[in-house]
N, C-alpha and C positions, 0 to 999 in steps of 0.2 A: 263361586258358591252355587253348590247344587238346589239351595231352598230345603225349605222344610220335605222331612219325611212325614207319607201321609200315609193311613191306612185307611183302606174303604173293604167294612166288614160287610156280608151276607150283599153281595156286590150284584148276585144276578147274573142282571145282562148288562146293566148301567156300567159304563166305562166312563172314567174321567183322566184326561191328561194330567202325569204328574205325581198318580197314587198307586199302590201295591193292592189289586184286586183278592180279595177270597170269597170266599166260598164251601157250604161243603159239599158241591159236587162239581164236577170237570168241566166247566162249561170255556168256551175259547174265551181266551183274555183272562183266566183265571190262575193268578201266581202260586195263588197259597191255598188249598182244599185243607179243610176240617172242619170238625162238628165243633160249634162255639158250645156244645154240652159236653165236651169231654173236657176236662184240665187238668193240667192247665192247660192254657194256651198256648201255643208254638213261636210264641215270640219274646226274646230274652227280654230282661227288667228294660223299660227307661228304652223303648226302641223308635216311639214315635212323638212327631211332635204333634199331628192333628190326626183328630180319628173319628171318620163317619158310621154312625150304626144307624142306618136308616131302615123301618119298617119291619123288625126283627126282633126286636127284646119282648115284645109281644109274643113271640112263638118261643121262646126259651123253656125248657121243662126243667131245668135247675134253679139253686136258690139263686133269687136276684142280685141279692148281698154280693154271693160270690164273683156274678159278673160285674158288679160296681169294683171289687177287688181285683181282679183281671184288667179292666179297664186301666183301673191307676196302676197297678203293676206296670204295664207294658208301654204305659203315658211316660214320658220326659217331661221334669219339673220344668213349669211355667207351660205347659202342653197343652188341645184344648179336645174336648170330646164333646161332637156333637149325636145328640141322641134325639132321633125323631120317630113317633110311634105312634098306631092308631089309639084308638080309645082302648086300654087294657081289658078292662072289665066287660066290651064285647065279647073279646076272644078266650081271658078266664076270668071268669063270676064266679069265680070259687074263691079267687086271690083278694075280695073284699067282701066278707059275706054282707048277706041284708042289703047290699044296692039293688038286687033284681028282687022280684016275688017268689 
């Protein structure tokens, strides 16, 4: 058994043993380049079983919705998606009005 299929989105420089790197620019150790603002996504339904989105859904300029839809899209039922991001409303305070002055 090869283990779970992993994808490690907006990947960087961070390499992990085990996962399918992207990116949308060329950087070595990068499998997969594209803009997570174009879609779909370049990966067929039901392709992974864990998916890291670290540090990134924060700089997304599309509808969030749609990336929560891509997400499950391209998740395998019982799949797990972990999503870690700075404080949103630093980076857009436009996306919850009335939190800033």
């Amino acid at each position: 058994d090869a283990g779970p299929d992993r994808l490690m989105l907006a990947a960087g420089k961070v390499r992990r043993e085990g996962y399918v790197h992207h990116d949308r620019v060329a950087l070595d150790g990068i499998e997969v380049i594209h803009d997570l603002n174009v879609f779909p996504w370049p990966w067929a339904d039901d392709s992974w079983d864990y998916i890291e989105f670290s540090d990134c859904i924060e700089h997304m300029k599309g509808d969030l919705v749609q990336v929560m839809d891509e997400l499950h899209r391209i998740l395998r039922p019982h799949g797990y998606v972990y999503i870690h991001t700075a404080q949103a409303t630093v980076h857009r305070p436009h996306a919850r009005p009335g939190l800033h002055p």
